[in-house]
N, C-alpha and C positions, 0 to 999 in steps of 0.2 A: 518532029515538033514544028508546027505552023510557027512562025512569026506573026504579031499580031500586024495587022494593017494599020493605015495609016485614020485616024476618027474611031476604029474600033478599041476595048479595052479589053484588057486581059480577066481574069476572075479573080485573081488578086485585086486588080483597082476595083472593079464590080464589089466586089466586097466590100470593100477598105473603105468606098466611100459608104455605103451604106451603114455599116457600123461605127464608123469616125463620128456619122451625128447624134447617133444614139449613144455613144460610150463617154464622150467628150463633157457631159454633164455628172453623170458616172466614176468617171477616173479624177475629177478636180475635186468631188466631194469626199472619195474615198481617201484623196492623199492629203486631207485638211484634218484637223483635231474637231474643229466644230462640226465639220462635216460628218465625221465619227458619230457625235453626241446628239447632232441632230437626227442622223438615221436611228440613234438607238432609242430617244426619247420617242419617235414616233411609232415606230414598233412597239415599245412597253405601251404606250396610248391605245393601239393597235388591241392589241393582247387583253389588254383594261377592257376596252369597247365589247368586245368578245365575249371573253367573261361574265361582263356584266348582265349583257344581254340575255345568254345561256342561262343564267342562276333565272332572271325575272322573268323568261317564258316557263322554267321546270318549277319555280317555286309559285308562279302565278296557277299552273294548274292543277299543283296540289290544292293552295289555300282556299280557291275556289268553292272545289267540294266541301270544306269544313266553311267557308262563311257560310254557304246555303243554308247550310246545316243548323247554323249560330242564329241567322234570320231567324228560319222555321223556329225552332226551342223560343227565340223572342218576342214572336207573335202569340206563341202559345201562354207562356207566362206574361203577357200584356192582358190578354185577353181571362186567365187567370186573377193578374193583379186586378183587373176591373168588378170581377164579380166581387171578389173582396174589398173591394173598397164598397160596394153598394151593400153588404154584408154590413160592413161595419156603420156607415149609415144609417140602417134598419134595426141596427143595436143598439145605439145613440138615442133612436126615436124612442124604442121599446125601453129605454134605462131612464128618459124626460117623462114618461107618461106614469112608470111607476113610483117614482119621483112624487112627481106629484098629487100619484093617488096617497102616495104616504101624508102628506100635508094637510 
C-alpha cells in the first residue's frame, strides 16, 4: 500500500469532496419535516403533470376522429336545414296566393 504524497489525495477525499457538494443539499432536506412535504408535494405535482398530459394527448386523438365526424353530419344538415327553410318560404308564398285567390 502506497502512502499518498504530499498535494496528492487519496480516493476516499477524491470522492468525499465530490459528493459532499452534491449531497449537502440532499441530507439537510431529507432530515427536515418541510423538507419531507416539500419533496412529496412536488413529486404528487410531478405525477399530476404527467397524468394530465398522458390523458389529453390519448384523449385528444381519440375525440379528433368523432369532431371530424360531428363537423361533416353539421355541414350536411346545415346545408339540409337550408333547402328547408327555402321549402318553407315557397310554401308561404304558394298558401298568400291562394289566400288570396279565395278572396
Amino acid at each position: 500500500m502506497q502512502l499518498p504524497r504530499e498535494g496528492q489525495r487519496t480516493e476516499e477525499q477524491k470522492y468525499s469532496s465530490k459528493t459532499n457538494k452534491m449531497t449537502t443539499f440532499n441530507i439537510i432536506l431529507a432530515q427536515t419535516l418541510a423538507g419531507t412535504v416539500i419533496e412529496i408535494i412536488v413529486l404528487l405535482l410531478v405525477a399530476g403533470m404527467i397524468g394530465y398530459f398522458t390523458s389529453y394527448f390519448y384523449y385528444r386523438s381519440i375525440y379528433r376522429k368523432k369532431i371530424h365526424k360531428l363537423d361533416s353530419d353539421l355541414k350536411d344538415l346545415q346545408i339540409k336545414n337550408d333547402g328547408l327553410q327555402d321549402q318553407i318560404i315557397k310554401l308561404k308564398k304558394e298558401l298568400e296566393e291562394k289566400e288570396k285567390k279565395e278572396k
